[in-house]
mmCIF file of the C-alpha atoms, coordinates in Angstrom:
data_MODEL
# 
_entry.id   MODEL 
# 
loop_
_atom_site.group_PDB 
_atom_site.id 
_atom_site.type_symbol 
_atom_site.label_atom_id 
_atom_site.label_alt_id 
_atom_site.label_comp_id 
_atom_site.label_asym_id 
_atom_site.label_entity_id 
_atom_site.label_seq_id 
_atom_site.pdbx_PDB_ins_code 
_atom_site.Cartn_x 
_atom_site.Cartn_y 
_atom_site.Cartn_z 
_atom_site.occupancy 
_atom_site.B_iso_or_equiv 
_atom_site.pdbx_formal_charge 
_atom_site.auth_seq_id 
_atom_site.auth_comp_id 
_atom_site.auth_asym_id 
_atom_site.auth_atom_id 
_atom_site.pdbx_PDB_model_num 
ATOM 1   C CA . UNK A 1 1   ? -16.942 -15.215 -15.785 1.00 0.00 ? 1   UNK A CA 1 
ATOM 2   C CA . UNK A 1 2   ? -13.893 -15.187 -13.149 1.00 0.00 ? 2   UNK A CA 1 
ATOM 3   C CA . UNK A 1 3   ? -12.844 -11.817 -14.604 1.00 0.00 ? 3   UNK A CA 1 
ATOM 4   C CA . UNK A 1 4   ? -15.953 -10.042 -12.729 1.00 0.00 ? 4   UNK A CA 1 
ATOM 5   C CA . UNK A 1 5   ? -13.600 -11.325 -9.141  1.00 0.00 ? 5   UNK A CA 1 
ATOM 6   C CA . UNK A 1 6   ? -10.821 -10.000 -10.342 1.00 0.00 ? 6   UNK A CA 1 
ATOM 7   C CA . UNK A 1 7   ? -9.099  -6.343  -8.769  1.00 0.00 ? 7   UNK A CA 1 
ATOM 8   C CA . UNK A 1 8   ? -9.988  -3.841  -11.973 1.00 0.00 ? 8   UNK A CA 1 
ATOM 9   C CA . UNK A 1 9   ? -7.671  -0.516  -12.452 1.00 0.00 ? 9   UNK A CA 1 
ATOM 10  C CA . UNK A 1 10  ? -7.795  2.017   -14.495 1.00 0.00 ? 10  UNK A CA 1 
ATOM 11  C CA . UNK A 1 11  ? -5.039  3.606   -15.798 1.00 0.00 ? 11  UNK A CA 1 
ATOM 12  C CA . UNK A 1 12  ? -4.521  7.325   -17.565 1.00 0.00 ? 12  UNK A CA 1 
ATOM 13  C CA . UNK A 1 13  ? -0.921  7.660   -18.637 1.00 0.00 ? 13  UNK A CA 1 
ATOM 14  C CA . UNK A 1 14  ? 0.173   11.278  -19.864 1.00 0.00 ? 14  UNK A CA 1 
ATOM 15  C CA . UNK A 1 15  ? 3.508   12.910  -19.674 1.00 0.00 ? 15  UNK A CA 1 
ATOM 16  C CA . UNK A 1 16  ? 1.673   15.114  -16.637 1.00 0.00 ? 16  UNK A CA 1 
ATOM 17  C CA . UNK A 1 17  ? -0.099  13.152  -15.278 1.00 0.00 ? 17  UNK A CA 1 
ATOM 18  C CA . UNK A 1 18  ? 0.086   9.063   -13.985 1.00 0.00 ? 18  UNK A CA 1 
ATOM 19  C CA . UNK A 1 19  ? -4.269  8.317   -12.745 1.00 0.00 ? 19  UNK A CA 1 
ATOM 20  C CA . UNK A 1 20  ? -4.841  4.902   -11.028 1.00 0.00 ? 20  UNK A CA 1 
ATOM 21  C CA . UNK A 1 21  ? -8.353  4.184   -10.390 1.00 0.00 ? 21  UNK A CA 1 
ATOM 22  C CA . UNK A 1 22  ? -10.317 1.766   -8.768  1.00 0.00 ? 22  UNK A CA 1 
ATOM 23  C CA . UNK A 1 23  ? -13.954 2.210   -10.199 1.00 0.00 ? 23  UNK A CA 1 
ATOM 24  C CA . UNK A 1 24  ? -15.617 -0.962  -7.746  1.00 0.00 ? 24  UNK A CA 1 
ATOM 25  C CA . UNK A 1 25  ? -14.526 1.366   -5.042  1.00 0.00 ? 25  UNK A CA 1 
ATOM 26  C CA . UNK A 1 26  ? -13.584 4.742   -5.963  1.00 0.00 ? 26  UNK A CA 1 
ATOM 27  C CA . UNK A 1 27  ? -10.153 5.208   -4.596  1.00 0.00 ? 27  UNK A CA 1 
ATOM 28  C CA . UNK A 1 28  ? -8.060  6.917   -7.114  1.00 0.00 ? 28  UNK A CA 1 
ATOM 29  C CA . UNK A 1 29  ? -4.292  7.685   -7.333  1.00 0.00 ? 29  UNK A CA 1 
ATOM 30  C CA . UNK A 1 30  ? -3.491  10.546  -9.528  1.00 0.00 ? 30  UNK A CA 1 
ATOM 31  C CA . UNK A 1 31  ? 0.152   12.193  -9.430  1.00 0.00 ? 31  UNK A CA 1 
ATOM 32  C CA . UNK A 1 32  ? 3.121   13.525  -11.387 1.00 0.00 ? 32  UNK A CA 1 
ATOM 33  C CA . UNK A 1 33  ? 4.518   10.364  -13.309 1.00 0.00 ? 33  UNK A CA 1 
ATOM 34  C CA . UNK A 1 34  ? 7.774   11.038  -11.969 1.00 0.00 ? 34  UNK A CA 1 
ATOM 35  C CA . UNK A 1 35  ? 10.433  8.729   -10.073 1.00 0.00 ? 35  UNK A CA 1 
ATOM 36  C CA . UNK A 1 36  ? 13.647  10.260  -7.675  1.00 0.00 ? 36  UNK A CA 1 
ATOM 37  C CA . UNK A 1 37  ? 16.417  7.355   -8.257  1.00 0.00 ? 37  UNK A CA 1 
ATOM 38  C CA . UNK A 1 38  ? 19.113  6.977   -6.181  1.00 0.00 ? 38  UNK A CA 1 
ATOM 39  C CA . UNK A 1 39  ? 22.488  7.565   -7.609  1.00 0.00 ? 39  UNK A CA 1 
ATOM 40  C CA . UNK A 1 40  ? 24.185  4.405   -9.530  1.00 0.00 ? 40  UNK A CA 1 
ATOM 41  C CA . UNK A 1 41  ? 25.696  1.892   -9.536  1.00 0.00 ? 41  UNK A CA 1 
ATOM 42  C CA . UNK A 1 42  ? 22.363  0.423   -7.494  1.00 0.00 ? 42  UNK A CA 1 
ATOM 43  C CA . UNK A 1 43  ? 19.623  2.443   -8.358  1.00 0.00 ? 43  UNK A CA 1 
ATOM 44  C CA . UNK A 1 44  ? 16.784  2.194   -6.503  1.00 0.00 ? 44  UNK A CA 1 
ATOM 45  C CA . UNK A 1 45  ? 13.744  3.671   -6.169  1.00 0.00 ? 45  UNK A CA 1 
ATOM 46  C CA . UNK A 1 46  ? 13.633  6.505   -3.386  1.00 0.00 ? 46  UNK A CA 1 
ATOM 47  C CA . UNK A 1 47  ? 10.212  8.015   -3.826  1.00 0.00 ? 47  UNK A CA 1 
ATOM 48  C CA . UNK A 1 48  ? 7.533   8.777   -7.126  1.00 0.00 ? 48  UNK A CA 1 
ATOM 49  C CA . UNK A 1 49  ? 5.094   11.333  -7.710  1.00 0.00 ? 49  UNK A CA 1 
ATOM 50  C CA . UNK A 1 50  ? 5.341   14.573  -6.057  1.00 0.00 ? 50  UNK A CA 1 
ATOM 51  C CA . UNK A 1 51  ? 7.183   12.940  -3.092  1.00 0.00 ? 51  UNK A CA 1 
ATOM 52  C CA . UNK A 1 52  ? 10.116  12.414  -5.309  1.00 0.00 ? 52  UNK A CA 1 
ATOM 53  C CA . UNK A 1 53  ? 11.023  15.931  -5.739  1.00 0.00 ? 53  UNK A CA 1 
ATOM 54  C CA . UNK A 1 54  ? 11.620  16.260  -2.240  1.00 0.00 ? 54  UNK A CA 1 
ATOM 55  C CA . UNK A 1 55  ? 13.277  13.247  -1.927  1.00 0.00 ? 55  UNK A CA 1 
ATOM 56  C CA . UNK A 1 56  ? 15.745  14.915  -4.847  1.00 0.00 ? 56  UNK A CA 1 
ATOM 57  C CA . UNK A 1 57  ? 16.083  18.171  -2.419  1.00 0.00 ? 57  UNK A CA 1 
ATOM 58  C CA . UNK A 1 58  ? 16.970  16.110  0.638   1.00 0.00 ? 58  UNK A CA 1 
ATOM 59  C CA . UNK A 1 59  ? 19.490  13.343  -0.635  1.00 0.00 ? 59  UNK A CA 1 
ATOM 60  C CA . UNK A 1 60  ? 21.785  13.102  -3.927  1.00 0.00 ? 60  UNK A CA 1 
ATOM 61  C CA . UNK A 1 61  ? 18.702  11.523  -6.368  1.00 0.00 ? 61  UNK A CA 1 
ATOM 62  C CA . UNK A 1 62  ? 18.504  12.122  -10.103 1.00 0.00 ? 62  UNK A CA 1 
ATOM 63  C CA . UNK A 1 63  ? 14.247  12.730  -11.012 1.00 0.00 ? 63  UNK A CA 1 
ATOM 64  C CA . UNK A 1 64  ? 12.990  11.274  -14.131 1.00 0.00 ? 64  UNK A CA 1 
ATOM 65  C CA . UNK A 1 65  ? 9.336   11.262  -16.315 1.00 0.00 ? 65  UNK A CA 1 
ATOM 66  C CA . UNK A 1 66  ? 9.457   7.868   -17.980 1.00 0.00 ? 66  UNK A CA 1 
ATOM 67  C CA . UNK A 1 67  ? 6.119   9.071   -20.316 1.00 0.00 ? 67  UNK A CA 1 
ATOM 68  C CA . UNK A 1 68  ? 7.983   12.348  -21.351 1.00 0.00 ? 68  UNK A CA 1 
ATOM 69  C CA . UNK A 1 69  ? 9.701   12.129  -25.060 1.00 0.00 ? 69  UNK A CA 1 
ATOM 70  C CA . UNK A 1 70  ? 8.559   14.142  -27.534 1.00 0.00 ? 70  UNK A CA 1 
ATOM 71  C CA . UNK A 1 71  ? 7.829   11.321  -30.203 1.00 0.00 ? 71  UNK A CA 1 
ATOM 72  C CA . UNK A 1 72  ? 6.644   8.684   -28.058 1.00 0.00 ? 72  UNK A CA 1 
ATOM 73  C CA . UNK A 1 73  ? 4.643   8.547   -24.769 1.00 0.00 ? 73  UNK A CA 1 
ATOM 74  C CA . UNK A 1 74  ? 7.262   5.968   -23.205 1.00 0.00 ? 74  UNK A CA 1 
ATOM 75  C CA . UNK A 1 75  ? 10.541  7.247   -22.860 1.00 0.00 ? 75  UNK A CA 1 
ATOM 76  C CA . UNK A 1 76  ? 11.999  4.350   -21.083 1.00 0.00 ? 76  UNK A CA 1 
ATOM 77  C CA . UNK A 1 77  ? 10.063  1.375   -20.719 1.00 0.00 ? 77  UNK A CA 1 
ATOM 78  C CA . UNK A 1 78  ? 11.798  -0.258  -17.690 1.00 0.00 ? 78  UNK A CA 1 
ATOM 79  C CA . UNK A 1 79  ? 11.522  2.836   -15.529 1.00 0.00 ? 79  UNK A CA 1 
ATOM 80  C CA . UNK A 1 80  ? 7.601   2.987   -17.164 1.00 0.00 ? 80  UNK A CA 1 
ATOM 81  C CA . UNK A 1 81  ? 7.036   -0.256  -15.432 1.00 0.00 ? 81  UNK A CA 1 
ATOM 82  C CA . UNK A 1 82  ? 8.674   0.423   -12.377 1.00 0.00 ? 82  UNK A CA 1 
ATOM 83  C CA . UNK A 1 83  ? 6.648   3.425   -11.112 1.00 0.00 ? 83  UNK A CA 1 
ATOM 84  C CA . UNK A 1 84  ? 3.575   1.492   -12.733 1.00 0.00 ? 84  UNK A CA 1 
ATOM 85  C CA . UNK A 1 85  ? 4.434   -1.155  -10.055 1.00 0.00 ? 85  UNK A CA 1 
ATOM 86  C CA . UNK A 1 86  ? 5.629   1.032   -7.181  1.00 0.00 ? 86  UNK A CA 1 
ATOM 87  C CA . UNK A 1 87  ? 1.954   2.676   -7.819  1.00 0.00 ? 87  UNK A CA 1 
ATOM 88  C CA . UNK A 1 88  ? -0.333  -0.386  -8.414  1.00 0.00 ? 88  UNK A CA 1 
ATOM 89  C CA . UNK A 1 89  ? 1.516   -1.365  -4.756  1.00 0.00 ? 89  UNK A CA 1 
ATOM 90  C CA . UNK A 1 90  ? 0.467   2.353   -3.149  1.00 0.00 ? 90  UNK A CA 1 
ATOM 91  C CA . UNK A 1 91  ? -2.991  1.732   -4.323  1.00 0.00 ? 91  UNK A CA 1 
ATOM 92  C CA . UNK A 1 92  ? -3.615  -1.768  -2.914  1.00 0.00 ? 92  UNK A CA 1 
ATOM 93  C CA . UNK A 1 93  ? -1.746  -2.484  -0.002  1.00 0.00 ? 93  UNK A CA 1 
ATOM 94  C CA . UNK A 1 94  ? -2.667  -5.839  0.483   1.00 0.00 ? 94  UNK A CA 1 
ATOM 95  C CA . UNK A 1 95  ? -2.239  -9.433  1.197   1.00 0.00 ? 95  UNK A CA 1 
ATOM 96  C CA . UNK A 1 96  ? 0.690   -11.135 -0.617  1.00 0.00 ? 96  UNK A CA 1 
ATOM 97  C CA . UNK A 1 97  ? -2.156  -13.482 -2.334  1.00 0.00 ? 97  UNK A CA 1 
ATOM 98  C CA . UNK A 1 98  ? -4.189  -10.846 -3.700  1.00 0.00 ? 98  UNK A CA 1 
ATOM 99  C CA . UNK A 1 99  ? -5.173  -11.193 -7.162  1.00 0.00 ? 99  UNK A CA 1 
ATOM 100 C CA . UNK A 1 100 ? -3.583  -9.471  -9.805  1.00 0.00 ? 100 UNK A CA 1 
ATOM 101 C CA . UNK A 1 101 ? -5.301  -7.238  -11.409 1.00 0.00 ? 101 UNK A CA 1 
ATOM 102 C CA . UNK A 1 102 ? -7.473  -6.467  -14.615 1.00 0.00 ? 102 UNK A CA 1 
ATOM 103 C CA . UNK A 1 103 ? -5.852  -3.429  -15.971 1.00 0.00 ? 103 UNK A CA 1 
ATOM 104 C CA . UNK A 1 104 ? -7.437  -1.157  -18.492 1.00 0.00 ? 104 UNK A CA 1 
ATOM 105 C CA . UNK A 1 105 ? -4.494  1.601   -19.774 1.00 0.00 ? 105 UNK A CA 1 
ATOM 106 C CA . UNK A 1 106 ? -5.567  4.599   -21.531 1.00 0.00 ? 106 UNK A CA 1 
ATOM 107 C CA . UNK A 1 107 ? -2.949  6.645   -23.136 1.00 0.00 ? 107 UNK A CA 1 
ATOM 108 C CA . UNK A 1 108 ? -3.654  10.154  -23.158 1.00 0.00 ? 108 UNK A CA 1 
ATOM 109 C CA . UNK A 1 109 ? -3.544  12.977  -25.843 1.00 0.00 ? 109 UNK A CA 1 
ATOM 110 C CA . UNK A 1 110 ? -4.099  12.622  -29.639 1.00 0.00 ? 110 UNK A CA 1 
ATOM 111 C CA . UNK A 1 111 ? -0.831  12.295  -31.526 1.00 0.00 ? 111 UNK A CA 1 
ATOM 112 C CA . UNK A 1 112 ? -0.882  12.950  -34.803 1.00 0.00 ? 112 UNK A CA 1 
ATOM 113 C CA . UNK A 1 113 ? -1.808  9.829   -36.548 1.00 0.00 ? 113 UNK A CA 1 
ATOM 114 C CA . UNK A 1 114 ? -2.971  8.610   -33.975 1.00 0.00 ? 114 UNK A CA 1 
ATOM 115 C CA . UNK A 1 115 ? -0.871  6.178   -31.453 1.00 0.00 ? 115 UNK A CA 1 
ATOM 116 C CA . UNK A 1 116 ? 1.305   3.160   -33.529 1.00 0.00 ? 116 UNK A CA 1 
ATOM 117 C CA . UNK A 1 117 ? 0.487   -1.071  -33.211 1.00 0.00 ? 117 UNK A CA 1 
ATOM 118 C CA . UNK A 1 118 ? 4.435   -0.326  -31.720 1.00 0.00 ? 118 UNK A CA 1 
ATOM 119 C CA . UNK A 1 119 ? 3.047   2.096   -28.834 1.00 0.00 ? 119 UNK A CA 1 
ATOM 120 C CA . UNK A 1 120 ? -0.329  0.374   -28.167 1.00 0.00 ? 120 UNK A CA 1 
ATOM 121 C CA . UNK A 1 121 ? 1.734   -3.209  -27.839 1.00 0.00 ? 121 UNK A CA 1 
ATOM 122 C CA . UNK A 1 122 ? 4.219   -1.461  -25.502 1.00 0.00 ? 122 UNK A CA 1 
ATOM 123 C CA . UNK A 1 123 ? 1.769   -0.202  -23.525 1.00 0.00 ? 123 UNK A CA 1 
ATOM 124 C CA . UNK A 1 124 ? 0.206   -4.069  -23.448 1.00 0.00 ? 124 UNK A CA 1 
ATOM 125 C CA . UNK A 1 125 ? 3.034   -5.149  -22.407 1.00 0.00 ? 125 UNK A CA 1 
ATOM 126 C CA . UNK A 1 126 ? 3.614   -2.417  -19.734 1.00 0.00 ? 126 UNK A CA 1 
ATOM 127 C CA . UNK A 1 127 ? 0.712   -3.228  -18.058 1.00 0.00 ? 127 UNK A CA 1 
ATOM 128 C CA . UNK A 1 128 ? 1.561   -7.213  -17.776 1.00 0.00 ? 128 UNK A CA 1 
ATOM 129 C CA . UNK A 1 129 ? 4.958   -6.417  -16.482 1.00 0.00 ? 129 UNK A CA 1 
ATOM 130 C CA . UNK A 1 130 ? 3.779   -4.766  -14.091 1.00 0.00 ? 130 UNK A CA 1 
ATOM 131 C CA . UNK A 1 131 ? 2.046   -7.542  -12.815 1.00 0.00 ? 131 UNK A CA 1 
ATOM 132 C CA . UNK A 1 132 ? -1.678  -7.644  -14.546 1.00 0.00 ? 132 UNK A CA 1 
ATOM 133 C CA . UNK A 1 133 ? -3.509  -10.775 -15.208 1.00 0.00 ? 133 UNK A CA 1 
ATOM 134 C CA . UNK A 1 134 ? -5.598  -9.390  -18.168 1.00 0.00 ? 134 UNK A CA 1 
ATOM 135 C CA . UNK A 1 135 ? -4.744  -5.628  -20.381 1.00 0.00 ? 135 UNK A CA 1 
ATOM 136 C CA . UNK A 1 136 ? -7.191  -3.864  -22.056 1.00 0.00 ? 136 UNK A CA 1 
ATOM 137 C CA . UNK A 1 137 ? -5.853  -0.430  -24.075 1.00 0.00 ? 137 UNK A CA 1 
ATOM 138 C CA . UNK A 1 138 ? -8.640  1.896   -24.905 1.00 0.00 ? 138 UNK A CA 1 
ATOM 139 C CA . UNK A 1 139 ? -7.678  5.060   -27.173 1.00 0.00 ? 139 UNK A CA 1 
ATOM 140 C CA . UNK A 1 140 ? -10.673 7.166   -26.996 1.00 0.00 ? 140 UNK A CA 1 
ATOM 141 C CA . UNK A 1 141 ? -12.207 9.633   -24.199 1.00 0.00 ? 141 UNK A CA 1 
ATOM 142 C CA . UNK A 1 142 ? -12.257 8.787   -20.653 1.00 0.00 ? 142 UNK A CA 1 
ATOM 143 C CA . UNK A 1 143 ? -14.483 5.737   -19.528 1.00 0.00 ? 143 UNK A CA 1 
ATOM 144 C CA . UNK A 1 144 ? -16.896 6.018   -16.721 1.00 0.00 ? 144 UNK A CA 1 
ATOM 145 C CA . UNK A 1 145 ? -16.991 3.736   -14.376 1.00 0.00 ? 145 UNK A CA 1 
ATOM 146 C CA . UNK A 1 146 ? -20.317 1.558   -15.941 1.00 0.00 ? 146 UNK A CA 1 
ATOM 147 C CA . UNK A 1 147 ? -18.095 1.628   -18.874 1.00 0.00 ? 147 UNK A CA 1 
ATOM 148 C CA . UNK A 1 148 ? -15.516 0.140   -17.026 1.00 0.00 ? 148 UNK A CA 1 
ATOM 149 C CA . UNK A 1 149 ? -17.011 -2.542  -14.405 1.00 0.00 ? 149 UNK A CA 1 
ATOM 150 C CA . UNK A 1 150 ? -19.458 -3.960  -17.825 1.00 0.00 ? 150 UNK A CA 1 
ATOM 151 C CA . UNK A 1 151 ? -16.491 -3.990  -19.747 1.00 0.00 ? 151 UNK A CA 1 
ATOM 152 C CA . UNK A 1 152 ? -18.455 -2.547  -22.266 1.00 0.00 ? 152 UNK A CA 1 
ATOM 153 C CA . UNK A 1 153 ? -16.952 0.644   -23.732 1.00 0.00 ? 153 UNK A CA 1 
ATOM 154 C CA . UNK A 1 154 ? -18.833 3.138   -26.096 1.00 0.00 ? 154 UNK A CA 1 
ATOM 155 C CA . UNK A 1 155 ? -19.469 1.486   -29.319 1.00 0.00 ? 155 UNK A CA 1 
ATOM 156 C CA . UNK A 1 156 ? -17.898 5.062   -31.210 1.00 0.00 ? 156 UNK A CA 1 
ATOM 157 C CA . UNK A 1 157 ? -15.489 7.478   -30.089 1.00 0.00 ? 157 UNK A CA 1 
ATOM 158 C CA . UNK A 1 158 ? -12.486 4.910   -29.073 1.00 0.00 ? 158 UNK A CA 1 
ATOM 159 C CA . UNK A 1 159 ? -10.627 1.965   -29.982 1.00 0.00 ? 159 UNK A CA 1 
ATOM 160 C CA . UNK A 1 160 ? -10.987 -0.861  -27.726 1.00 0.00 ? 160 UNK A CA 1 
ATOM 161 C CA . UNK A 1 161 ? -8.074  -3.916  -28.062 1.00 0.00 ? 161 UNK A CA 1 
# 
């Protein structure tokens, strides 16, 4: 019942591409999943998506894809969750209080056998680190948005957990 008031995203993860949308209003974020760190020993985040190239060509920054590995779609989990985070924050710029949100993650691309328990539960548990109150994975084809604001996904062509 309170999950109809809560803030619902919808995310796409590929190695290209990183999608945030917003189906109750529309507003989509869709970039390169790609973070510019700044050199170590304290690494922080200097920019993501296509912004962090340039941030790379302006000021000693090392560029990584935390969804590109050839045998997984997470490559490293704690950078995963930090441009997940850095991205759910460009998308809602709001209050302090604001609600986290519902969070629907959709891995992209059909590996062969399919995606693991191991890759579906890391990509659970990417989603609450990064600050959501409820996950749903889907596996299937893209959702549209009645699919997503009923929470009722198509009864064949996905896997809904």
């Amino acid at each position: 019942m309170l999950s109809a008031f809560l803030p619902l995203i919808y995310v796409q993860i590929s190695p290209k591409r990183l999608t945030l949308k917003d189906p109750k209003t529309g507003q989509t974020l869709s970039e390169v999943p790609e973070l510019a760190l700044s050199p170590p020993p304290r690494r922080r985040i200097l920019a993501a998506g296509p912004q962090a190239r340039l941030a790379a060509a302006s000021e000693p920054a090392e560029v990584v894809n935390p969804f590109a590995h050839p045998r997984s779609l997470i490559s490293d989990f704690i950078l995963a969750e930090q441009l997940l985070k850095y991205q759910l924050r460009r998308m809602h710029r709001r209050a302090w209080l604001a609600a986290s949100p519902h969070i629907v993650i959709h891995p992209l691309g059909d590996p062969e056998g399919g995606f693991t328990q191991v890759e579906l539960r890391a990509l659970r548990e990417l989603a609450n680190a990064a600050g959501a109150s409820k996950v749903n994975v889907w596996t299937g084809r893209p959702l549209t948005d009645e699919e997503l604001l009923t929470r009722k996904p198509p009864a064949q062509g996905g896997v809904w957990e």
